[in-house]
N, C-alpha and C positions, 0 to 999 in steps of 0.2 A: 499170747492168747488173743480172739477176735476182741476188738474195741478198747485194749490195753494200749497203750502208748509209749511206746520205749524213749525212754530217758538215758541222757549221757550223766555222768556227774559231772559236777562243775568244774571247769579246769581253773587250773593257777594262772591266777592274773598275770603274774611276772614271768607265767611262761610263755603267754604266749606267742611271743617271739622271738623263743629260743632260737628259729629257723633262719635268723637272720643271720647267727654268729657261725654259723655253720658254713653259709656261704660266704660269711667274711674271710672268713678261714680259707679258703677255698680257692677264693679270688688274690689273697695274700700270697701265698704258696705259687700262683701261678703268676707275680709279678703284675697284676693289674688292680692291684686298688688305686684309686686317686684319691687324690689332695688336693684342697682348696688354698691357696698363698696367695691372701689380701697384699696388692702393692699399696707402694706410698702414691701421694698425686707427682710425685718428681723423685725417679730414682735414675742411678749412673749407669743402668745398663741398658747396653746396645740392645734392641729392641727388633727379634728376625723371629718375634711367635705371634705379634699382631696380627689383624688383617687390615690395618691401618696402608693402605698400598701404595697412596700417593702423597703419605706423609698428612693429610687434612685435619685429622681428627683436635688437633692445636693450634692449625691454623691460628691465626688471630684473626682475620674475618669470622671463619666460624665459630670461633667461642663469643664472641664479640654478639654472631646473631642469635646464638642459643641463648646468650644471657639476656639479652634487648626481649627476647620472646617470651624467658622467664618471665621477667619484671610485665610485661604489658597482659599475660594473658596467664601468666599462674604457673605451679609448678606442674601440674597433669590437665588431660585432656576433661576432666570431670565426665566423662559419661560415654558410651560408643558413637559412632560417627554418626547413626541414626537419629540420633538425640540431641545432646548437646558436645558431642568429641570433632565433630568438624569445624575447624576455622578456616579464615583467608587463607591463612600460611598452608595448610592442607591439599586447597585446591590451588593455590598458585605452585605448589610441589608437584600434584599430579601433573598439571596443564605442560609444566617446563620438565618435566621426565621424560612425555610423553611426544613431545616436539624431538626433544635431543636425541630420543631413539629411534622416531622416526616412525612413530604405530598412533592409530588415532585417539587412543586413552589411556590411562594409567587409573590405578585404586592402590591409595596406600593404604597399607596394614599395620597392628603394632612392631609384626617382627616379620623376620625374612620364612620362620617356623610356619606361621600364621597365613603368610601369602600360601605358601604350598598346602596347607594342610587344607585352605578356601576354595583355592583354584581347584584339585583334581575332586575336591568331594563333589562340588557344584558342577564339573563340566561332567561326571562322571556318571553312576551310581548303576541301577539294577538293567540290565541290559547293554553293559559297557564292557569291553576289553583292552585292559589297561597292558601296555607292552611296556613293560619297565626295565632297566640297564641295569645289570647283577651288580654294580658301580655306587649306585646313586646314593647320594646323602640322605640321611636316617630321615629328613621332613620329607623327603618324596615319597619313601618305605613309607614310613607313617600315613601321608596321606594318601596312598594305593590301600590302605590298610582302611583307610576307613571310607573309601570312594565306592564300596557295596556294590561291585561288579567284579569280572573276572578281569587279575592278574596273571598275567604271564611274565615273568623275569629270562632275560636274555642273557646270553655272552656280552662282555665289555664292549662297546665300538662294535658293534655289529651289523650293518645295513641286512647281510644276509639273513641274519636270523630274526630279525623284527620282518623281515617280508615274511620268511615261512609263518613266522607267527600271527601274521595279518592275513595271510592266505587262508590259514586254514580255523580263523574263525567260526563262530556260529551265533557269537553276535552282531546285534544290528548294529552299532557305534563302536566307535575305536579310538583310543590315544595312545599315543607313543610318548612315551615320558625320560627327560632324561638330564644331566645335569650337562652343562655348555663346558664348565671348565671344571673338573673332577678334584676334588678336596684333597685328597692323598698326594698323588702324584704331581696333581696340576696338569696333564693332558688335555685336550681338547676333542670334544665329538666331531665325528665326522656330520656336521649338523645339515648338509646341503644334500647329503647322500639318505639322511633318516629322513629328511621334508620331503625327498622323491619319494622313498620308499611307502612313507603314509599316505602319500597323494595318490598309487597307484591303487589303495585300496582305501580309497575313502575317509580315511583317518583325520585327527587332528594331531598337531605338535605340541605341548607344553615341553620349554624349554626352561631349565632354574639356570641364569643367568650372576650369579651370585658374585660366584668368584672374575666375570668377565667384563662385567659395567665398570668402566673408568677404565680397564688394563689394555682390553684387547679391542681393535677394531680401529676406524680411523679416529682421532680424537676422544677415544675410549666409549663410543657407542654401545661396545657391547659385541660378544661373539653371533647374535643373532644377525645383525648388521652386516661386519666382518664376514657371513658367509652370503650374503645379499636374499636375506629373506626378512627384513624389515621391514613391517605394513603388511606381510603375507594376510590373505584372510583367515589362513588356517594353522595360523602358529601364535601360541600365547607364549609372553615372556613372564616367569618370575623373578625379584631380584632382592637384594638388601640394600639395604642404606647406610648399613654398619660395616663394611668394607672400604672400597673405596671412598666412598661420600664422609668416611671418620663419624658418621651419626649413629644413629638406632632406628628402625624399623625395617618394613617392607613393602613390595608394589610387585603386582599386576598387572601386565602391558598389554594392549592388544587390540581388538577391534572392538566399537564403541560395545556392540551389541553383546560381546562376553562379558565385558563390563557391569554394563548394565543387569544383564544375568547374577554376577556376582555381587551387586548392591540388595537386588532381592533374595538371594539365593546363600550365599558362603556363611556358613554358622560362625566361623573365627572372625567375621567382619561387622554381621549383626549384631552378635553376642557380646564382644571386646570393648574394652575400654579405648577408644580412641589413643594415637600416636601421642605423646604429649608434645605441645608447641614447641619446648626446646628444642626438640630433636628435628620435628619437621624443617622449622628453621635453621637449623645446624649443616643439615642434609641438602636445603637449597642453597645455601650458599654455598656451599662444596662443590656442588653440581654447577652452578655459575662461573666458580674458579677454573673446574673442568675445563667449560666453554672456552675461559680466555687465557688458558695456558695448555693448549691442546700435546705439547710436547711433555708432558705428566706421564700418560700412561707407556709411550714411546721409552721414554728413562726405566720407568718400572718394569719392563721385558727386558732390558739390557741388562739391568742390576740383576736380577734374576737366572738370564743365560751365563752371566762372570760369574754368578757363585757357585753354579753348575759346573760350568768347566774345569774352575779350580779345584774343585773338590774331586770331581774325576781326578784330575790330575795329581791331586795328592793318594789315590788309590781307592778312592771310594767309590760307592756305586750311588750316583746322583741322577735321581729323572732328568730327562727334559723338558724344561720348563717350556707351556705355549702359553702361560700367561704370567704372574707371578710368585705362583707355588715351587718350591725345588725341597724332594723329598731327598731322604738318604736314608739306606737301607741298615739297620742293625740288626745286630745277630739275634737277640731274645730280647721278648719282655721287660726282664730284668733289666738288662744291658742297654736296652735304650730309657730307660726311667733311670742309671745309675748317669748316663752318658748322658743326659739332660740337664742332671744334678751337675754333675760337672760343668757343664758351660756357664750354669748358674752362676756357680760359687766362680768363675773369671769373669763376670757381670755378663755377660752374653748368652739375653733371653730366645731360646728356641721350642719349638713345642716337642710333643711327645704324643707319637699314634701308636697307640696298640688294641688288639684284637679288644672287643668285635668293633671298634671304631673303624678297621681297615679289612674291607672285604674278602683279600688272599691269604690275611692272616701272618704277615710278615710285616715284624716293628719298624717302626720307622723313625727318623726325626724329621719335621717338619720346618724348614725353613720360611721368610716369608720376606720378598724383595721389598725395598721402598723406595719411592722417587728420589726421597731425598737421601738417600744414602751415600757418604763421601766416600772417597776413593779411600781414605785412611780407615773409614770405618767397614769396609769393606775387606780389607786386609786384616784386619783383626779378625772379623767374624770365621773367614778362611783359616787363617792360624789357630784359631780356640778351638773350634770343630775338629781339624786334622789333628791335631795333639791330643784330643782329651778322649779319640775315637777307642772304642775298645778293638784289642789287636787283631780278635777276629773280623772288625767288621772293613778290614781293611784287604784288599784284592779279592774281594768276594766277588 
């Protein structure tokens, strides 16, 4: 009736999320629920699911200067970098990030999540066409997702298809966005072939350099380097700290004046609690080490192609590693969560990609090479994996 107000009656409190078990259900039945398995600070097994790449993250320099940072300046940053989250340690990170890669600034963030999510919403927004890689890591999705302009999603490694895409724009600005060394497989972009493709039509580059600082490039610069588009004015790098560097957070590499943009501009930057010291510290030293044992990421490509080939060799279907990633293909969901189990319980820690962590939607296990990896342990890693493989996922 006119000016009657229709009322629901009250639902049950304890129901209201009945809707959760239903997808629990759901997701059970299709072999993808996960689990969280808190480690000890020291346990016996062989360690191929980190991304610990050049072995650092134990270093004893860097625990040495995570804990020195501890002690002098507290356990967190108390407040975002605008306020009171920036220290010395901070900008002595950016200054020597941004030296070693070779681009005239750098801005860390708390996480590598954080750089992506800052970088594309700030370089980006309403009159923007974001050309994104069908590929990319869930922070670059994420942050096309909230960068408030049009996306266009491409084929893998495509130069073609990001030109038609850039051609037939009808916005005024443009990025091409795309991850340098691919999370799944570990492949690398054809990155010299997308910075022409943008350059012919006006574009910028945002490259997530994540998986490539410290591995790939000469002295582990980085795959932006690596393809000689370092200092470009029109390519921004993002990166982690929590990879190679064995620390925690993220940086933004590039020309002062995106920088600068991004200090006034990136909500994950404003907003945020500052890096905490430890880590910043943790992460310069790493990056130091870098400097003076340039033959780290050199080892970490090699350990990474041997465990490729053997596994081939043993009948599997193993990517080609172009940096330190070597995937391996399993048959189902199941069978790479049951096959992961299994390496477990022979102490030999590997990870586990399944749908929609993995774009084509085919499981994987994820290897993950390290500097320091000996030849003996090497050998094991190959033996656990080939033996514990389920039958089908062998001559596939």
């Amino acid at each position: 009736m006119p000016g009657v107000t229709a009322t629901r009656p009250p639902a049950d409190p304890a129901g209201v999320f009945d809707w959760l078990d239903v997808r629990s259900a759901a997701r059970a039945r299709a072999g993808l629920t996960r689990r969280l398995r808190p480690r000890a600070a020291t346990t016996g097994a062989l360690d191929l699911a980190s991304n610990d790449y050049l072995g650092l993250a134990r270093h004893p320099l860097v625990r040495a200067a995570a804990a020195d940072a501890a002690h002098r300046w507290g356990a967190g940053a108390t407040g975002s970098r605008l306020v009171t989250g920036s220290t010395e340690l901070h900008a002595e990170l950016e200054d020597e990030l941004a030296a070693f890669c070779g681009v005239e600034a750098a801005l860390v963030f708390s996480s590598g999540w954080a750089a992506n999510l800052g970088a594309l919403a700030a370089l980006s927004g309403p009159g923007t066409l974001v050309v994104a890689d069908e590929s990319n890591h869930a922070s670059l999705i994420d942050g096309c997702r909230l960068a408030r302009g049009e996306t266009e999603v491409v084929p893998h490694a495509d130069p073609t298809a990001v030109r038609a895409a850039l051609a037939d724009r009808t916005r005024r600005r443009a990025l091409v966005v795309t991850d340098a060394v691919f999370s799944v497989d570990g492949d690398l972009a054809p990155l010299a072939e997308l910075a022409g493709a943008a350059r012919e039509h006006g574009a910028g580059l945002v490259v997530d350099d994540a998986h490539g600082l410290g591995v790939v490039g000469e002295g582990g610069r980085g795959s932006v380097a690596a393809a000689g588009l370092a200092g470009a004015p029109d390519v921004v790098v993002t990166t982690t700290l929590s990879k190679s560097l064995g620390a925690q957070g993220g940086a933004v590499l590039g020309p002062r004046r995106v920088i600068d943009h991004l200090v006034d501009t990136a909500r994950s930057f404003i907003f945020d609690t500052g890096l905490a010291p430890a880590a910043a510290a943790g992460a310069l030293a790493a990056l130091r080490l870098v400097r003076e044992r340039p033959e780290l990421p050199g080892r970490a490509r090699a350990v990474a192609r041997e465990l490729a080939a053997r596994l081939r060799a043993a009948g599997l279907t193993a990517s080609e590693p172009a940096a330190a990633v070597v995937s391996v293909r399993a048959p189902s969901p199941g069978e790479a969560v049951d096959w992961a189990a299994a390496c477990r319980a022979e102490e030999v820690a590997v990870g586990c990609f399944r749908p929609p962590s993995v774009p084509d939607r085919f499981s994987r296990l994820r290897l993950t090479a390290r500097a320091d990896l000996t030849p003996a342990e090497i050998d094991r890693a190959v033996e656990v994996v080939a033996r514990t493989a389920p039958a089908a996922a062998v001559g596939r």
